[in-house]
N, C-alpha and C positions, 0 to 999 in steps of 0.2 A: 254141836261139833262131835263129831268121832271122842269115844274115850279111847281109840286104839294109837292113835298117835301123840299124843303125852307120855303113852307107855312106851310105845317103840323112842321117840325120844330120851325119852329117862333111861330108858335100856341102852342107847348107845352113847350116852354120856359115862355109864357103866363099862364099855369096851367093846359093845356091839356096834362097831361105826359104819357098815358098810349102806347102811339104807337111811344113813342121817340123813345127807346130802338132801336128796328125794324127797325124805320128810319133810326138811326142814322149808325146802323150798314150794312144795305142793302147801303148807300152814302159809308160808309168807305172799301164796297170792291171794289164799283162798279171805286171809287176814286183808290185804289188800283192797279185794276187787268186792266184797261178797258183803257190803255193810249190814246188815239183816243178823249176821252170826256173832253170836258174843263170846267172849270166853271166860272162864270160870278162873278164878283167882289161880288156884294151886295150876291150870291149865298154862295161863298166862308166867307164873315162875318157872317153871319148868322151862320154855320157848327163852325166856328171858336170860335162864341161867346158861344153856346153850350157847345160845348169843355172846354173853361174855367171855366163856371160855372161846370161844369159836375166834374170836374176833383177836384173841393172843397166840390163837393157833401160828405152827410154821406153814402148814398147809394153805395155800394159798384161795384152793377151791372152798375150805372150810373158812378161811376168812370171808370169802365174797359172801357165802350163804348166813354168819352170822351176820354181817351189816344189813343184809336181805332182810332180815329177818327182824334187826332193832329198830329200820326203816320202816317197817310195816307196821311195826307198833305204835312209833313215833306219829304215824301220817295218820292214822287211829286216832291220835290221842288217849290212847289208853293208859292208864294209870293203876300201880297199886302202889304197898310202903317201901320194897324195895329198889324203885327206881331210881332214884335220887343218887344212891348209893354204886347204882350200872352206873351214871352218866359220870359218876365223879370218877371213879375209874376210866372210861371212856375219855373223859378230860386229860387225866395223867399220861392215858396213850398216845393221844394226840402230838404229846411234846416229846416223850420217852422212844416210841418206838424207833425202832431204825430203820423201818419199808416207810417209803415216801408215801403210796399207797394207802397204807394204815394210816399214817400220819392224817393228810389228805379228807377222810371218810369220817376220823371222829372227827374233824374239824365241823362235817357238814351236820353229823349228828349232833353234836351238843348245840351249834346254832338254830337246828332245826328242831331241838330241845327248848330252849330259851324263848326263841320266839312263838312259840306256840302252845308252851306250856302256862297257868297263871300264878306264875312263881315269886311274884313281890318284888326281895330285895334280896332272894337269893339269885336274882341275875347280876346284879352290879357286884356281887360275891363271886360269880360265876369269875366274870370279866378280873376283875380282882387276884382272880388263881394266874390267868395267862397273865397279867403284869408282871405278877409273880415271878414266871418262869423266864423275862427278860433278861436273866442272869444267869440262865439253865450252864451247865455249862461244855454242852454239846451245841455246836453252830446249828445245826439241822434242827434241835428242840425252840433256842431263838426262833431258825427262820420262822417257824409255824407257830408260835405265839404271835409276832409279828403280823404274821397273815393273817392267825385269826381277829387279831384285832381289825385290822382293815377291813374285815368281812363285816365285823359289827359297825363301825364307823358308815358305810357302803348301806346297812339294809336294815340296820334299828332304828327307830322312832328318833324323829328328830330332839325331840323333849329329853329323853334320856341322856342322848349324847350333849347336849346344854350342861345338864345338870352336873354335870360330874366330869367338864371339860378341862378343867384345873387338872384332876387326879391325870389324865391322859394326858395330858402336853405334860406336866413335870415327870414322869415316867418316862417317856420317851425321849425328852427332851437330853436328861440327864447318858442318855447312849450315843447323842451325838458326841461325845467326849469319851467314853468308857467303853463304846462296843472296840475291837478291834478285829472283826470281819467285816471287810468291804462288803460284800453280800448282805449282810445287818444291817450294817450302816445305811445301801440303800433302799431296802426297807425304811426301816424307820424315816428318812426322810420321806416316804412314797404315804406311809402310814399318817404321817404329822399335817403332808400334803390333804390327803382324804378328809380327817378332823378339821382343819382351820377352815375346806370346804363348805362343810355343813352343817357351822357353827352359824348362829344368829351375828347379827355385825357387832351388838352390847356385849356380848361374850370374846368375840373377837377382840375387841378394841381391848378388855380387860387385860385379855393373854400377852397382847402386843405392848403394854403397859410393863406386862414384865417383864417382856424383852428389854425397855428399853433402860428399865433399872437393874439388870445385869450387865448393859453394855455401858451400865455408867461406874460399875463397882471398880474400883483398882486388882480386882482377883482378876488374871490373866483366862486363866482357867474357864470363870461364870462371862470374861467378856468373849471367848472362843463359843461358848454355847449360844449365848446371844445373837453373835454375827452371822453362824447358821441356822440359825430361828427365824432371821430377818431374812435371807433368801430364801428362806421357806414362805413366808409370809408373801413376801413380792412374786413369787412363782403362784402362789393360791388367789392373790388380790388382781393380779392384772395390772393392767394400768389403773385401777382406783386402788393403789396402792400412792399413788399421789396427794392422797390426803396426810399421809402418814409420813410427808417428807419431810414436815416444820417441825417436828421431835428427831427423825432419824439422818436428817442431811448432816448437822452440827457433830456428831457425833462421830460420822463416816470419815468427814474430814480430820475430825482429831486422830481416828486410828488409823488413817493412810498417811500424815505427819509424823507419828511417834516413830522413833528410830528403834529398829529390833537388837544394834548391837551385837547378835551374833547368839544369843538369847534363844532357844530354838523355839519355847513356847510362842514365844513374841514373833519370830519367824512363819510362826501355821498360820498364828491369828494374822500377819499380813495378809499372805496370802490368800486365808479366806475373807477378807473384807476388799482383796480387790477381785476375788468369785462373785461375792455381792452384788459389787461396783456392775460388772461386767451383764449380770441377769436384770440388772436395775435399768441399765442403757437399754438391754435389748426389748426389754418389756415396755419400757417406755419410752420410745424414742425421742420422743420431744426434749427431755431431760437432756441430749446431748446437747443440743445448742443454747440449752439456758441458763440466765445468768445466774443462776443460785448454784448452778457446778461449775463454774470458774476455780476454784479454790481445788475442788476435787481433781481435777484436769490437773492441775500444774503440780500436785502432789504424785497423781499416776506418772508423771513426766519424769520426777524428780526418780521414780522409780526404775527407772529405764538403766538405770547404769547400779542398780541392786548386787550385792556379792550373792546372790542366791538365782540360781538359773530359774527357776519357778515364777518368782517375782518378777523377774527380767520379761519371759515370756508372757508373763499375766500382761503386765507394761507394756507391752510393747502390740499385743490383738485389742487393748484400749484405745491405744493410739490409735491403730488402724478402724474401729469402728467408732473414731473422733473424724477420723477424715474421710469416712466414708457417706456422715451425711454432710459434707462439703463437695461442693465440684473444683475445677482447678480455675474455670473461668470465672467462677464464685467470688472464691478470693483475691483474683487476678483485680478485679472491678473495685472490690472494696479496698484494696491496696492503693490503685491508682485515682479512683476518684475522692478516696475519703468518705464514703458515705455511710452515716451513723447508721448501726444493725444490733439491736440486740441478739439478734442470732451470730453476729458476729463477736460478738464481747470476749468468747472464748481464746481469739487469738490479736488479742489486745495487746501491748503495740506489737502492730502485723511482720513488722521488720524483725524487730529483736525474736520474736515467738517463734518464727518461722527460721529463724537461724540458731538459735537456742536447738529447735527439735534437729534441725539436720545435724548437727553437734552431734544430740545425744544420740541419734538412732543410727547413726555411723559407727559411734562408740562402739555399741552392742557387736559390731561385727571384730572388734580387735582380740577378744582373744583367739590362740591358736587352735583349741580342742573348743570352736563357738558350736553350739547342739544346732543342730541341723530345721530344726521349728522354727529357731528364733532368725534364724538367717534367711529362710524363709517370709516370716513378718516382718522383719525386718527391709528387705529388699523388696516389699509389698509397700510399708511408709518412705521409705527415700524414693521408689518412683512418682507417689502422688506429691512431693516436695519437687521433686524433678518437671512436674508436668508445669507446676504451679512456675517455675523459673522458666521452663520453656515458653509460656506465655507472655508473661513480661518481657521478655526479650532481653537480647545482651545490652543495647542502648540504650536500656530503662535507667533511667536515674535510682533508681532503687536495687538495680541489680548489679553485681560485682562478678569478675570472672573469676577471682583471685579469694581474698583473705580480709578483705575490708570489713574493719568493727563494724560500719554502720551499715551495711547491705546486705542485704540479701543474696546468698549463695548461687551463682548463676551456673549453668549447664557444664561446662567444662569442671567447677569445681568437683561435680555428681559425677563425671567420667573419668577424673583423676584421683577421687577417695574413691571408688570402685577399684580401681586400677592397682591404687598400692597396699588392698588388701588381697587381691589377686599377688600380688608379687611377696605381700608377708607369708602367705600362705607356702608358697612352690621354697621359699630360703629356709623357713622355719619348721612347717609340718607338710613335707611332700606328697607323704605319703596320705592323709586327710585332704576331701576335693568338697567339703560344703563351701566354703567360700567359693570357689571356683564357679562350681554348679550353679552355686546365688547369683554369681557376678554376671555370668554369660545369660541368663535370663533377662535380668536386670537390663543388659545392653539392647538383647532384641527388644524387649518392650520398649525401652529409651528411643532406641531410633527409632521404630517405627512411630513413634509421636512425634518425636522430630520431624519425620518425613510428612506426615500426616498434617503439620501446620506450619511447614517453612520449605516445605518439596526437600529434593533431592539432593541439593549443594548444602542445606543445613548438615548431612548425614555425610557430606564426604570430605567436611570441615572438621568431622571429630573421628572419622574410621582410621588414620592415623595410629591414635592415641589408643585406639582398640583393639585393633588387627594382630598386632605383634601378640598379645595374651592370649588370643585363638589361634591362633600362626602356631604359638608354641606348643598346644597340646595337638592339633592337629601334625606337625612335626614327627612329634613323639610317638606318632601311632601308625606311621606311614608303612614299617615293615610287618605291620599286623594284619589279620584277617579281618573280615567285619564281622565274624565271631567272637573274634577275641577282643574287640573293642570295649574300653569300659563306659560308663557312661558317662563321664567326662568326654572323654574323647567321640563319643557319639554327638553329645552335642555342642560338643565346639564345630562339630564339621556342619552340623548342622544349621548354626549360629550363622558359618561362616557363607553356606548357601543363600541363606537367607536376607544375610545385606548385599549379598551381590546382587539380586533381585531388585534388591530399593534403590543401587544405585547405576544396574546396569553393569553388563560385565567388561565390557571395554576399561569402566570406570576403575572397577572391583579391580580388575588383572592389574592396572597400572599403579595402584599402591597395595597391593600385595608382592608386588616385582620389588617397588620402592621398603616397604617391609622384612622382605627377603635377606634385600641387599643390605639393609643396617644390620639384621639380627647374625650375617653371616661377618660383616664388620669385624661388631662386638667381639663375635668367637673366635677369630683369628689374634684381636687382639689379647684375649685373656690365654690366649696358648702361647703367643710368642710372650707373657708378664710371666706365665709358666716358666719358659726357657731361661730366661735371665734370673729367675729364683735362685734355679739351683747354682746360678754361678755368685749372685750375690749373697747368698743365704742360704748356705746348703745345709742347714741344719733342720729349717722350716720346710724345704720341699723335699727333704728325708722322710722326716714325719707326716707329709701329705701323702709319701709313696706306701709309708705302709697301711696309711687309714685306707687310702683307695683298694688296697692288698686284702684288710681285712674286710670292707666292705663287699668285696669280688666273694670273698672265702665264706662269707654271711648268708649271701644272695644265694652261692650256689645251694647250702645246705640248705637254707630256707626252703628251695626248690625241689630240691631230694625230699624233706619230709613232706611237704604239700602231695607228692608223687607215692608216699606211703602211706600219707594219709592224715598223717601228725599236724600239732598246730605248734611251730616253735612262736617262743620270744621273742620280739626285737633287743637285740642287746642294746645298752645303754652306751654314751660315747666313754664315760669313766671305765668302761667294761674290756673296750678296745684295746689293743695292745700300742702301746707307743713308745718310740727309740727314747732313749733316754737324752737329755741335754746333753 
């Protein structure tokens, strides 16, 4: 090799930088490409000591050319005593730097160090350092400890990662609990994913072992670690995650039992053991209709009416992927003929189970502020209960139209608990339209099933009971543009097109006239109970004059600041001004 470029090198490590670049690059392919050429110890230090500084340069172009340059070494295998000493620095950059970049580059060098160098036991030292740094306390030094691990997990020898599988699952493990970046966090699940991968199954089995004596400990804390250990587990095993059900079913069931009380720890761990619940069903299907999750079913049930919106909504996409590997004609058969089904076992006895859920999943829709998800899913399980009652029919001896303990909920009940959450909504929170939105769904799908297996007169037996609550937002929007329509009001009109299609407009017109004429009834009659207020009780329709006063006065500035841009308040009614007694 030239002895003129170790000297030009050394000279712009000196402060001559302009022809490093060039140098440095012209050595790193000729290092590269030219196997035949050796280089001389003090030759190789010099290249090597560049490199390092180069590689903490701000300079960008001098980074790319010292990686150039450690790369070419590295793919060499070339070796003297101070290498050892580059990489471990190179290691520190890896986590430290603040370029994603840098970060990035020593990740690939020290891997591409490790694996190719014959380094003993100072690899699993290596590995050892990024565990290390699992507590760095910059998120960006995590993520790429994290990742570096992945990369080892992904491309080292499968014998290594056996040997030393303990030290990584308890490492990681321990951050499902203690990182507090989501970004970390799903790392390390991605990372724990990768490991249980490309474990032997004897190794496996061991890890799984200590899940399952964390999820037996009374520490809240070691059973939270455990329950996301175990969906990690069930996501890496598949469906032969079935073998592991006769230790982990027993278990499941006891923490979807225990009452959280309001306990917040006890609150997450619910919640993540019906995330479990949920990867458990979806990975193994069969587990939904079998008899060994009976227990677990009527405990996610019991969950459905939860003071914790989370819960509620976990409860209630359980439900729904309980009834999803049911059909409605399914049930319909096993109801009415009686016929033994261990796929059926789940909703043992059919009667009471089936009225029990319509119960609870109605429930879910009574509060005022109900979150917009769950009334959604919600309104997803009372149609497949609604289809199940359509099929039986009103004349089933099983089915009631009304309130009877021992039957089964029949079709008008499903139109009239719709109905009066549509009417809690418009009295108590007007200004909120998920119910609403839910409800008017809910009806197209209803009828249209209706229609679909009793024609047309089944649909024009309950449009009655419906019409008025689409009547009323389509009403409300009539001096608006269809610009300004909200979506409410878009789809009630749209609702409303719709069933006049299923029953024909002749049909439609004439209880919409009939509709009309009751809703205009009503309203004459609450103006003339108006009239006589104030003569029997003028103290009460005083005080309605001024709420209506300040409501007007509310509205208008509300409107003013929207118009400038502002976001006001709603004031509160304590806040209104009222005549005195």
């Amino acid at each position: 090799m030239n002895a003129r470029v170790p000297v030009v090198l050394g000279a712009s490590l000196m402060g001559n930088a302009p022809p490093i670049s060039r140098s440095a690059l012209s050595i790193t392919v000729i290092i590269r490409d030219v196997s035949s050429m050796k280089l001389e110890e003090d030759q190789l230090r010099v290249l090597l000591t560049y490199a390092e500084q180069s590689m903490s340069d701000l300079d960008s172009n001098a980074q790319t050319t010292g990686f150039a340059v450690l790369k070419a070494v590295l793919g060499r295998k070339l070796d003297f005593p101070e290498l050892p000493d580059i990489m471990n620095r190179v290691s520190t950059l890896a986590v430290t730097s603040e370029m994603v970049h840098v970060r990035s580059q020593c990740r690939q060098l020290v891997l591409q160090y490790l694996a190719d160098y014959p380094l003993g036991k100072v690899v699993i030292r290596k590995i050892q350092f990024f565990l290390g740094q699992l507590e760095y306390t910059r998120e960006e030094g995590r993520m790429s400890a994290l990742e570096f691990l992945c990369s080892v997990f992904s491309t080292f020898p499968r014998s290594l990662i056996n040997t030393n599988a303990p030290l990584f699952f308890l490492a990681l493990s321990a951050l499902l609990v203690n990182e507090t970046s989501k970004n970390c966090t799903q790392l390390v699940v991605s990372a724990l994913k990768k490991l249980l991968t490309v474990l032997d199954d004897n190794v496996k089995n061991e890890l799984f072992q200590i899940s399952i004596l964390w999820l037996q400990n009374e520490t809240v804390s070691h059973q939270l670690i455990a329950i996301q250990l175990s969906s990690i587990f069930i996501e890496a095993d598949g469906p032969s995650f079935e073998s592991r059900l006769k230790d982990f079913l027993p278990i499941l069931e006891i923490l979807l039992n225990d009452e959280s009380n309001g306990d917040i720890e006890k609150d997450q761990l619910l919640i993540q053991s019906l995330v479990t619940a949920t990867k458990l069903f979806t990975v193994n299907p069969t587990l939904v209709t079998s008899s060994a999750t009976v227990q677990v079913w009527q405990s996610i049930q019991k969950h459905l009416l939860h003071s914790q919106v989370r819960v509620r909504l976990l409860s209630a996409r359980l439900i729904g992927l309980l009834f999803a590997a049911f059909t409605p004609e399914g049930i319909v058969e096993y109801i009415s003929c009686k016929k033994s089904s261990k796929k059926m076992t789940v909703f043992d006895p059919p009667v009471d189970r089936l009225r029990a859920l319509a119960l609870d999943c109605s429930e879910q829709l009574i509060p005022p502020d109900v979150d917009s998800d769950i009334a959604e899913q919600t309104i997803k399980n009372l149609l497949f209960l609604f289809k199940v009652a359509a099929r039986l029919g009103k004349h089933s001896s099983q089915v009631d139209e009304e309130t009877s303990e021992k039957r089964i909920f029949g079709v008008r009940w499903y139109i009239k608990r719709i109905r009066k959450e549509i009417n809690s909504e418009v009295v108590e929170n007007p200004e909120a339209t998920v119910k609403r939105i839910a409800a008017f769904h809910f009806y197209a799908a209803a009828l249209l099933d209706l229609h679909q297996i009793h024609g047309y007169k089944a649909v024009l037996e309950y449009l009655p009971t419906v019409l008025p609550c689409i009547l009323r937002e389509i009403n409300s929007s009539e001096d608006k543009s269809s610009h300004e329509l909200s979506e409410l009001a878009t789809l009630a009109k749209e609702s409303g097109e719709f069933m006049k299609q299923l029953v024909g407009h002749e049909a439609y017109t004439e209880i919409l006239v009939s509709c009309r004429k009751v809703l205009q009834k009503k309203k004459m009659t609450r103006k003339v109970e108006k009239s006589q207020l104030a003569v029997t009780n003028p103290k009460i329709a005083a005080r309605m004059r001024v709420k209506k006063q300040a409501n007007k006065k509310e509205a208008k500035k509300k409107k003013n600041a929207l118009i400038r841009g502002k976001v006001m308040k709603r004031k509160k009614l304590k806040d209104v001004a009222l005549l005195e007694e």
